[in-house]
C-alpha positions as CSV (number, residue, x, y, z in Angstrom):
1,X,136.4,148.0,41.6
2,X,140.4,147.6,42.8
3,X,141.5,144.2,43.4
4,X,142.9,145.4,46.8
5,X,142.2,147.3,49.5
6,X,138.4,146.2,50.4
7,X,136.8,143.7,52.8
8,X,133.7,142.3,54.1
9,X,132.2,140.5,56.8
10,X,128.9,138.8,55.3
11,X,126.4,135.9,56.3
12,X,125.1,133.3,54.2
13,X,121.7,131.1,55.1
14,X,121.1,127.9,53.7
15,X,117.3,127.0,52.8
16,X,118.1,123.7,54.2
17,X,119.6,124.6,57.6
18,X,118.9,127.1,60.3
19,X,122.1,127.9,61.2
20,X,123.8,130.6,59.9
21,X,127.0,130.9,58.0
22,X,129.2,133.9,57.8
23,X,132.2,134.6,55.0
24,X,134.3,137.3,55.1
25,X,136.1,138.9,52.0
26,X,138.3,141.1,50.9
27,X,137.4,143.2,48.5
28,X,133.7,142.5,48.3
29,X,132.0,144.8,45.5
30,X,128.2,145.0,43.7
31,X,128.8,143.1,40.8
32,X,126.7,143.3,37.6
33,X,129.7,142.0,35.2
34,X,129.1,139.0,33.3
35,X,132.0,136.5,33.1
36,X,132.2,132.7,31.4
37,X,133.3,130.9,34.1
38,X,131.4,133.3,36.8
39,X,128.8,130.1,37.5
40,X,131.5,127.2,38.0
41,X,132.8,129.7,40.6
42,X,129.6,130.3,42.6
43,X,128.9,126.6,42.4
44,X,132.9,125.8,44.1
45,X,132.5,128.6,46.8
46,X,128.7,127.1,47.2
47,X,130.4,123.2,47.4
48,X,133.5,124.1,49.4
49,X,131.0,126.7,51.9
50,X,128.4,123.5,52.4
51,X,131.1,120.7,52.5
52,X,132.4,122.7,55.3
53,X,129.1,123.4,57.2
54,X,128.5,119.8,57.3
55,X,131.3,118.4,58.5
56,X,132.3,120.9,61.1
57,X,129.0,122.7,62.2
58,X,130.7,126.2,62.3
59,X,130.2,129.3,60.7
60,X,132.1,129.2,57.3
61,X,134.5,133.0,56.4
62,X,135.0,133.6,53.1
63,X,138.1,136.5,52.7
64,X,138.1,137.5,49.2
65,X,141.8,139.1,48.5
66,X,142.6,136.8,50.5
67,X,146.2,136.2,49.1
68,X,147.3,140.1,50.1
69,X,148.1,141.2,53.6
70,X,145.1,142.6,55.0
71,X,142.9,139.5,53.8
72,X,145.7,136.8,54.5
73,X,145.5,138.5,58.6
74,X,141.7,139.0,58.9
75,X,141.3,134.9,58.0
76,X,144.0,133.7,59.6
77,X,142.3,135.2,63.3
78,X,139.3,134.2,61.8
79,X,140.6,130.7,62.2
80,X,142.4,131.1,65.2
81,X,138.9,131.9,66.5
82,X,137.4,128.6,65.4
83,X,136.0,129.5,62.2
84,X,136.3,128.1,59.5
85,X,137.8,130.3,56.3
86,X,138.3,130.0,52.6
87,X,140.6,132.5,51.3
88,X,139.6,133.4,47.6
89,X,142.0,135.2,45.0
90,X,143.8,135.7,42.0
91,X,147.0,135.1,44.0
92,X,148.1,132.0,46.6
93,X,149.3,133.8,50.2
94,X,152.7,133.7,50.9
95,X,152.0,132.8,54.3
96,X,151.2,129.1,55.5
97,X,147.5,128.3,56.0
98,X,146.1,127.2,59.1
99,X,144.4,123.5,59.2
100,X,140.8,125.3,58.8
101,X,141.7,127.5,55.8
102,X,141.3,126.8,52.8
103,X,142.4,128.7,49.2
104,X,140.6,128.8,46.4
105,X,141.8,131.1,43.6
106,X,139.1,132.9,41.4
107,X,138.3,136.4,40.2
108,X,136.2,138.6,42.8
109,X,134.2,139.5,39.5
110,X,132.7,135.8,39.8
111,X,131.4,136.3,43.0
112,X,128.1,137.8,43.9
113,X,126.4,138.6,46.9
114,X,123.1,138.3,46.7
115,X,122.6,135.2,44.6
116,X,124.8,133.3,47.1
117,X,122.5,134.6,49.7
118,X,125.1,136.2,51.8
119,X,123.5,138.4,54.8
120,X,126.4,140.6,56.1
121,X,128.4,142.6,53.8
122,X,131.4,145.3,55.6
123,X,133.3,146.9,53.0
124,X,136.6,147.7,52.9
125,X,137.1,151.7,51.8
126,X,139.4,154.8,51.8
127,X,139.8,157.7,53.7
128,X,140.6,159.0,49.7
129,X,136.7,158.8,49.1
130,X,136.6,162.2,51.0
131,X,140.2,163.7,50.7
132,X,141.7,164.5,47.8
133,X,144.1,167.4,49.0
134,X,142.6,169.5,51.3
135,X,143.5,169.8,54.6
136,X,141.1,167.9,57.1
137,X,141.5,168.0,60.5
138,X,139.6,165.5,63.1
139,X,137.0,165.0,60.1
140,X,134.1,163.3,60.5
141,X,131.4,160.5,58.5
142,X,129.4,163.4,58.0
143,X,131.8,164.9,55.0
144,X,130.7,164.6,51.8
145,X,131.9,162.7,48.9
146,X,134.5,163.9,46.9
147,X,133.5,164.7,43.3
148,X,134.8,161.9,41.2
149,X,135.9,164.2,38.7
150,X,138.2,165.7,41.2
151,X,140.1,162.4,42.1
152,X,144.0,162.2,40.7
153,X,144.2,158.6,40.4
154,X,141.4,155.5,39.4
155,X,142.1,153.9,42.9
156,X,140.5,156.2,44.6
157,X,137.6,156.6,42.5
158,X,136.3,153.6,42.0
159,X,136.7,152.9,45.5
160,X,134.1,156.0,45.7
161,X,132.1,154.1,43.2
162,X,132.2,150.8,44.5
163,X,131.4,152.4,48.4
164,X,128.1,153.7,47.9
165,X,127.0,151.2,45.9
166,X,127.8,148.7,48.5
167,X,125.6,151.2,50.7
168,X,122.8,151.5,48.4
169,X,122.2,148.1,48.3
170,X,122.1,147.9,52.5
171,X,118.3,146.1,53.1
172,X,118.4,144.2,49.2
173,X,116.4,140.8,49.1
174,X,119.1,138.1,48.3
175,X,117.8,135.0,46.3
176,X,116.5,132.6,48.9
177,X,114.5,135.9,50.8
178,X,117.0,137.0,53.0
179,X,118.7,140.6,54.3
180,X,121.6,141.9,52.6
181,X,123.0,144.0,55.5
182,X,125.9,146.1,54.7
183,X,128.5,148.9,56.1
184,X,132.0,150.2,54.7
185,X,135.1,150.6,56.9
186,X,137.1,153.8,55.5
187,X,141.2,153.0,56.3
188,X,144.2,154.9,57.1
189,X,147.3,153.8,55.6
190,X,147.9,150.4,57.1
191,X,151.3,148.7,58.3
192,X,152.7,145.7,59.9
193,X,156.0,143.6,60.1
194,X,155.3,142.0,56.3
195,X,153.0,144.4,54.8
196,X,153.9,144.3,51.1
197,X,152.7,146.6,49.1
198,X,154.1,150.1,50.8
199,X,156.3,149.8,53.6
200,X,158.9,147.3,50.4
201,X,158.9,150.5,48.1
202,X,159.7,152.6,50.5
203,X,162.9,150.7,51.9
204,X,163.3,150.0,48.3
205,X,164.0,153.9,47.9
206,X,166.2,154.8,50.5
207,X,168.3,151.9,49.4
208,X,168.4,153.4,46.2
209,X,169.4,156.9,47.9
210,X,166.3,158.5,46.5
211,X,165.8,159.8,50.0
212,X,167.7,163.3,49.8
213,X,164.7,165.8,50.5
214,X,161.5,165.9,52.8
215,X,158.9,168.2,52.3
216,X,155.8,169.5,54.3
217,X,157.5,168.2,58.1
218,X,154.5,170.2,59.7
219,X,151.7,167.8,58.2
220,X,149.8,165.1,60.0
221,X,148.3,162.1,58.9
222,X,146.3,158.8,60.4
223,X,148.0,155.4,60.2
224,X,146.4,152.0,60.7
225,X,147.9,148.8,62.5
226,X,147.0,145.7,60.5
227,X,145.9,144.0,63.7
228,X,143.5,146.8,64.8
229,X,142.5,146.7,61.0
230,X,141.4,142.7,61.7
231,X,139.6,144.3,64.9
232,X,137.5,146.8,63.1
233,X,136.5,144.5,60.6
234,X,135.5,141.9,63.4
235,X,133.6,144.2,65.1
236,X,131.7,145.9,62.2
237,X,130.4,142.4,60.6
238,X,129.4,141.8,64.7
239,X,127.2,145.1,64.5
240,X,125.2,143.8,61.2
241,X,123.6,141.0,63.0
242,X,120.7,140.9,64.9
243,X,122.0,140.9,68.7
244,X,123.9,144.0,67.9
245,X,120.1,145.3,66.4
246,X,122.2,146.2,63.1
247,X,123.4,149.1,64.3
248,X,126.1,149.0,61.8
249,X,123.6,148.3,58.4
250,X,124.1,151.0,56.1
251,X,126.9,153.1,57.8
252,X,130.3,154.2,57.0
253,X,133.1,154.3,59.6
254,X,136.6,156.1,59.7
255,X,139.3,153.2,61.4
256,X,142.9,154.6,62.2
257,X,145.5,153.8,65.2
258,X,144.1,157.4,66.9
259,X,147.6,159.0,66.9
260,X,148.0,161.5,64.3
261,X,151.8,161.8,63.1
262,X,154.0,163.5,60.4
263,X,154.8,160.3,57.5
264,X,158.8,160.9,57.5
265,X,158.2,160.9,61.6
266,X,156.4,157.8,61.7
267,X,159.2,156.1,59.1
268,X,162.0,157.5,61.0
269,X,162.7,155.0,63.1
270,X,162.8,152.1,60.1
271,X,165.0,154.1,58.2
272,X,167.3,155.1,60.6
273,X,167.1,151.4,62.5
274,X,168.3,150.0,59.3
275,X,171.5,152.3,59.3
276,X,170.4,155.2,56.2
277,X,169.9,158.9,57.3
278,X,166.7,161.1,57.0
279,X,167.0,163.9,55.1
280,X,167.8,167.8,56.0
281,X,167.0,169.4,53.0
282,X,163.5,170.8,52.7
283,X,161.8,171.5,49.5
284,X,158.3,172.5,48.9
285,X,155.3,170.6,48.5
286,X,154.3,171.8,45.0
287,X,157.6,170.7,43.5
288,X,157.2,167.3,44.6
289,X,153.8,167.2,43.2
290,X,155.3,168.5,40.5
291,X,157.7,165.5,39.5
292,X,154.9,163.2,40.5
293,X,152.9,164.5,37.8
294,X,155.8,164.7,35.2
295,X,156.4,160.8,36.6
296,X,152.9,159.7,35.9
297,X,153.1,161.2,32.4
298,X,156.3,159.1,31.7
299,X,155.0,156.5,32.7
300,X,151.7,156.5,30.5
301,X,153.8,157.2,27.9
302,X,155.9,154.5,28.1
303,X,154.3,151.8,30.0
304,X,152.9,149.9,27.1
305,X,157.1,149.5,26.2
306,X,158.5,149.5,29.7
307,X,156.2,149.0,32.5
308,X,157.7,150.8,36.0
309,X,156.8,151.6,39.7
310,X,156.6,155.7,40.2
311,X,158.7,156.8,43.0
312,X,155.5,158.9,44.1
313,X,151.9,159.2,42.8
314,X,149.9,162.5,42.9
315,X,147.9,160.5,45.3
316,X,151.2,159.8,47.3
317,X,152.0,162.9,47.6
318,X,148.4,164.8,49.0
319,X,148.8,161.5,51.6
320,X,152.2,161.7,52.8
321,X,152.1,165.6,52.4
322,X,148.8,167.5,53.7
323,X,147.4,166.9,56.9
324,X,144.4,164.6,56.7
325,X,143.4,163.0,60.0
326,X,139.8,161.9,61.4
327,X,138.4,160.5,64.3
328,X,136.9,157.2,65.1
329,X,134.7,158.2,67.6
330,X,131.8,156.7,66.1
331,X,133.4,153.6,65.4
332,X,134.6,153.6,69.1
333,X,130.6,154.5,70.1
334,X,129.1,152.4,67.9
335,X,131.6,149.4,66.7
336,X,133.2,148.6,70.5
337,X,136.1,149.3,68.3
338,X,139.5,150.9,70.3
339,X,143.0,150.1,69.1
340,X,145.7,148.3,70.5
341,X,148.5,149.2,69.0
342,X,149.3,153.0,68.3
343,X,152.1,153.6,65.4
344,X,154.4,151.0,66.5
345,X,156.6,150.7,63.5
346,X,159.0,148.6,66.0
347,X,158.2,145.3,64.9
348,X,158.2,146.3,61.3
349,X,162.3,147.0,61.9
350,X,162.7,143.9,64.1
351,X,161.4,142.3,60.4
352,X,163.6,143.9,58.2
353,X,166.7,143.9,60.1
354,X,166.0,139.6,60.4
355,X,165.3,139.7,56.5
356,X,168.9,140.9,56.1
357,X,168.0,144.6,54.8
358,X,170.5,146.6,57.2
359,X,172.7,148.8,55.3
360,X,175.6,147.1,53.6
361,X,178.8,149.4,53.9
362,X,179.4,151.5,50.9
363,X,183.0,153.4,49.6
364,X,183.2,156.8,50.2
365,X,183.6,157.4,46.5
366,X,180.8,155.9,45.5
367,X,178.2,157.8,48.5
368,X,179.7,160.9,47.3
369,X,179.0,160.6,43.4
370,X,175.8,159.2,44.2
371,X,174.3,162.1,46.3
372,X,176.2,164.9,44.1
373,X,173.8,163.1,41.6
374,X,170.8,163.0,43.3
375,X,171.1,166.8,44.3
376,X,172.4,167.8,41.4
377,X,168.2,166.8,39.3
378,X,166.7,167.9,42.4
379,X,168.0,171.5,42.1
380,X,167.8,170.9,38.1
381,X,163.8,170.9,38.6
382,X,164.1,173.4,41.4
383,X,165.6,176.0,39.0
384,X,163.2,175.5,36.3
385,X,160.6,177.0,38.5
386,X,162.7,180.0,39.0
387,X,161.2,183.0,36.3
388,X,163.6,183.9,33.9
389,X,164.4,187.6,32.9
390,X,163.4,188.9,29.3
């Protein structure tokens, strides 16, 4: 399963205490795969976990992916709560650590659920376990799976994969007796003032004037505020435990900010706030899919030589291209979930203009050759979709 993009709120129970001990992780998957140093691991999470329990008589978080974003925010309010939190990784965060955090750096591979004895698992999923390029309009936890044979990218499968096996496995015995409970949380695209794997490439772009065309303007899709993501996750490991009569244990909920908007629209005001303009021209969707694909095929090609980021994915382009939006309704019913903050990109500007990334002036020369560039391959692959006469 991906290194990113997952999370879990579990419980552990000691057989020589009664009180009960909860870690939360990033990124929690089944795991069957064998690895050398897999026991040393469980035995330092198991030390550092119990060390932790005895000195401080709280409940003990463990956030695996800790070191990204999404993990590094869901432990640090886990500890602004009064919990106590080990962040596990193959990466350090960026970000300082609170006095009751704690990093340990490990492969998620090492870690297993149920021979650790941990009770609650929620897992962090995908609204691409359902979508893969058809239009979906106020969809529901009642669609099915897409095929995995029909999914562009390995991402998105094996989040499919890892989901329902993290379902199947709701109600499993863990080692000392106890009740793996589990649920998935299925994510829109989530943002936030130092989010770092989208929101960068995109800037990155339009600094780079790549930014000439848009395509599909009509579209909708969901977006996701990293602090309602740390309340959904909250909430969800809340409704696996008993006083919430585990009304959460083997369900899957849709999470979003509840304000359905066109992509470009909801970057607009970043892009224009740091001094570049949006686009006029318009050019159909299929062409864009179109270099995506030809990009992904360079890129196989020549990774192994020169490894590169694509300017867009297949995957990139059904998400930022087709309307795909669902409701949380039963998150709201069910979770107590309701977000407070609804596609405010604001404070995601305030960031970037303090980090220095406002537009530095450019000659006129220079502007000019550069866009008479850009245009010029963008009408190049526009024409060769044109039939030519025999």
């Amino acid at each position: 399963m991906k290194r990113r993009g997952g999370h879990a709120i579990m419980t552990r129970k000691y057989k020589y205490s009664r009180q009960q001990e909860t870690a939360c992780g990033w990124d929690i998957t089944v795991l069957h795969k064998k690895q050398k140093h897999s026991k040393s691991i469980r035995m330092k999470l198991q030390d550092t976990m119990s060390h932790q329990r005895k000195h401080r008589k709280q409940e003990v978080h463990l956030v695996t992916g800790g070191g990204g974003y999404p993990g590094y925010n869901l432990a640090k309010k886990l500890a602004e709560l009064g919990h106590q939190v080990i962040l596990f990784d193959l990466r350090e965060p960026v970000w300082p650590l609170k006095e009751n955090m704690n990093f340990i750096q490990g492969n998620i591979t090492d870690v297993t659920c149920l021979k650790l004895n941990i009770l609650r698992v929620v897992y962090t999923s995908t609204y691409n376990v359902v979508f893969g390029g058809q239009e979906i309009c106020d969809g529901d936890e009642s669609l099915p799976y897409l095929p995995l044979n029909q999914h562009p990218d390995h991402y998105s499968r094996t989040k499919s994969i890892a989901e329902q096996k993290v379902l199947k496995v709701n109600g499993s015995k863990t080692l000392n007796g106890g009740t793996l409970y589990t649920c998935v949380l299925r994510l829109a695209g989530v943002y936030g003032p130092e989010e770092q794997r989208h929101i960068p490439r995109i800037i990155e772009n339009v600094k780079m004037g790549l930014l000439v065309v848009k395509y599909a303007p009509e579209t909708l899709q969901d977006f996701l505020h990293v602090d309602n993501l740390v309340q959904g996750h909250i909430k969800a490991g809340q409704g696996l435990t008993e006083g919430k009569s585990y009304i959460a244990a083997g369900q899957a909920y849709f999470l979003s900010d509840n304000k359905p908007v066109n992509t470009l629209e909801f970057f607009k005001p970043l892009i224009e706030g740091l001094g570049y303009s949006m686009p006029n021209l318009t050019i159909p969707l299929s062409v864009v899919y179109f270099v995506a694909f030809l990009t992904e095929w360079i890129h196989f090609i020549v990774a192994r030589i020169y490894n590169f980021q694509p300017i867009l994915t297949r995957t990139e382009v059904y998400k930022t291209g087709v309307t795909h939006y669902f409701s949380i309704k039963k998150a709201q019913k069910e979770l107590g979930y309701h977000p407070s903050i609804q596609n405010s990109i604001e404070p995601v500007l305030k960031y970037y203009i303090d980090q220095g990334y406002m537009k530095k002036p450019q000659s006129a020369l220079m502007y000019y050759f550069v866009n008479v560039l850009i245009s010029t391959i963008f009408i190049m692959i526009i024409m060769s979709f044109i039939p030519v006469a025999t």
